[in-house]
N, C-alpha and C positions, 0 to 999 in steps of 0.2 A: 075340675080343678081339685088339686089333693093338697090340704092345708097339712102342716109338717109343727107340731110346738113338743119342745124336748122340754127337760127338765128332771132332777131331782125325784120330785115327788115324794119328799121324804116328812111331813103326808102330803096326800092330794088335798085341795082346801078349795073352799068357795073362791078364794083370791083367783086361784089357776080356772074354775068350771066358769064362772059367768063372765069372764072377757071371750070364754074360749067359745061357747053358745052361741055371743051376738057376732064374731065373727064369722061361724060354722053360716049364718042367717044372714049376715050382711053382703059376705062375699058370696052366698049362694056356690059354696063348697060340695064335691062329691061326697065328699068325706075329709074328718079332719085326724090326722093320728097323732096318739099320746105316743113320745117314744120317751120312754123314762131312760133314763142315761145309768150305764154303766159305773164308769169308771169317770167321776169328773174330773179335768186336767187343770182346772182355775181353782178348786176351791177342795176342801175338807170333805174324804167319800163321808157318803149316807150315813144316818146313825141307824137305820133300816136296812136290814138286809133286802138282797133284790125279789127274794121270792114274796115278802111283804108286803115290801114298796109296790110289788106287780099286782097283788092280793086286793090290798085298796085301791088300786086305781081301776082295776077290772071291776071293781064292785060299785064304785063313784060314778063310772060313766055306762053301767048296765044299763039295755033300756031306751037308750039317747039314742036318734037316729043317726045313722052319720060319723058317730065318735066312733073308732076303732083305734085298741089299741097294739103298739107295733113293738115287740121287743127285740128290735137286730140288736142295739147295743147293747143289751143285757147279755147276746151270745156271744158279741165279738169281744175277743181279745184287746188287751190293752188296753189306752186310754180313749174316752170315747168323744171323737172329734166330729161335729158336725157335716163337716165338711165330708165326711167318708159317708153318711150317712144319706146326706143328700145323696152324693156319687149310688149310693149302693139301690137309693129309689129312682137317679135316673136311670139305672141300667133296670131296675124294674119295671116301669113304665112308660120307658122308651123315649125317645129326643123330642115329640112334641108334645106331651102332655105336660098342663102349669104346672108345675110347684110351687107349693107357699110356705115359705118357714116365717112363724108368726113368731115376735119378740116382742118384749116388753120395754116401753122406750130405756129402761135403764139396761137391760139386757144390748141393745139397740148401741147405747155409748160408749158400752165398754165391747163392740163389734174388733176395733183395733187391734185387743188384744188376744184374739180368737188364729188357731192357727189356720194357715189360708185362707182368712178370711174373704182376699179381693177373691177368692175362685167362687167364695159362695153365690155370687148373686149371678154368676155365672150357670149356677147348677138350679137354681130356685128366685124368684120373687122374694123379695122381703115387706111384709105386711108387719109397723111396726105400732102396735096398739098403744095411746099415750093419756094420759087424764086432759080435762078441757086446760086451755091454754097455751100449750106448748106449742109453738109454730116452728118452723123447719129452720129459722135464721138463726135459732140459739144453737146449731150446729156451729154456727161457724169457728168456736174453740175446737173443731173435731176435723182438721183439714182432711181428713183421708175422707170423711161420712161425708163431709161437705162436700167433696168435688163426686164422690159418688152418686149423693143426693142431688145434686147440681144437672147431671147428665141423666138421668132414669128415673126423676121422681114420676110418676104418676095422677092423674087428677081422681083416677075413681075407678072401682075395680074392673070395666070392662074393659080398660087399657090389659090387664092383664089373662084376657081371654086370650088377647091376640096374638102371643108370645108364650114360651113355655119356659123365660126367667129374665131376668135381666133387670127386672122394674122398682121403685121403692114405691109403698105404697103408705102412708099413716092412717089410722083409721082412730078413732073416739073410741074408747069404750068406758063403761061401768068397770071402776078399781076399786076394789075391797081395800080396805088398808088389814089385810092378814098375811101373816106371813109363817112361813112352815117353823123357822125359827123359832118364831114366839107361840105357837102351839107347843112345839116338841116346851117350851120354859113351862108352860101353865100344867102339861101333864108332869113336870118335873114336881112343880109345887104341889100337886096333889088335887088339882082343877080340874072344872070340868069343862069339855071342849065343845059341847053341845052348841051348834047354830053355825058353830066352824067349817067343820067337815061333813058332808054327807052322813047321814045317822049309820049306815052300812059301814062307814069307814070307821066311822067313831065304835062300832061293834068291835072289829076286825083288831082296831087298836086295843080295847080293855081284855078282850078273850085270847088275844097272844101274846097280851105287857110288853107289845112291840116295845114301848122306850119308857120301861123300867128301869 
């Protein structure tokens, strides 16, 4: 199974490595790929350029069994849509191998507004990591997730052995409350980021004042 978690990474932070570990571990994954996103179509590009953004993240998940990371949308043109992305690993790894695109339940909510979103669960699994608490009924302000999750959830990941997408899966994990935002603030004020980011990345950021 090849677990799929996009993002930013504008920096990589403990927030993004330790849900992504105990998932790599729980779902007993091939491999899990970073694909750091291009061009985001939701929200304000990078304050990182992409050869940085790639800089730290290569250097964050050095070493890690398993992690590999994937840069098609840092090559592809225009805006970088999930969806094309998934398409572009099924055509690499063929119609029955899993895919998992790992999301974070707030990433998860705002699925709605993702373009072609219903294709995705079509093209991959959805494994959607959430803190303790949240049960699947507080979907129901989300009628599209709702009747998705309604038809496909999953009890537990060997359901998703048996298929190569289609499934929701939720999984627990350990959530840092860090966020890339409020690093890039703290290096603004002139802080230091130490215990945030990988000490490599934390390098990588003062010796190229990535976000001076």
């Amino acid at each position: 199974m090849i677990g799929v978690f996009g993002g930013t990474f504008d920096p990589v932070h403990f927030g993004h490595l330790r849900p992504a570990l105990e998932l790599y571990e729980s779902l007993a994954l091939d491999e899990l790929r970073f694909v750091p996103c291009g061009r985001p179509p939701h929200r304000e590009p990078p304050q990182a350029r992409a050869e940085d953004r790639l800089a730290m993240l290569r250097a964050a998940v050095r070493g890690q069994r398993g992690f590999v990371v994937d840069t098609r949308e840092l090559e592809r043109p225009g805006p970088s849509y999930m969806v094309d992305t998934l398409q572009s690993l099924r055509d690499q790894f063929g119609p029955g191998r899993p895919l998992l695109l790992l999301l974070g339940l707030d990433a998860f909510l705002g699925l709605e507004t993702w373009h072609r979103w219903e294709r995705l669960a079509e093209l991959a699994h959805l494994v959607v990591a959430h803190r303790p608490g949240f049960v699947p009924a507080d979907l129901l302000r989300h009628p599209g997730l709702w009747a998705l999750v309604s038809s496909s959830q999953a009890e537990d990941s060997g359901e998703l052995r048996d298929a190569p997408a289609g499934r929701v899966l939720f999984c627990q994990v350990t959530q840092l409350d860090i966020s890339a935002s409020g690093i890039r603030r703290l290096l603004a004020a002139g802080r230091d980021i130490r215990y945030l980011v990988p000490e490599a990345v934390r390098e990588i950021i003062a010796a190229r004042r990535i976000y001076d």
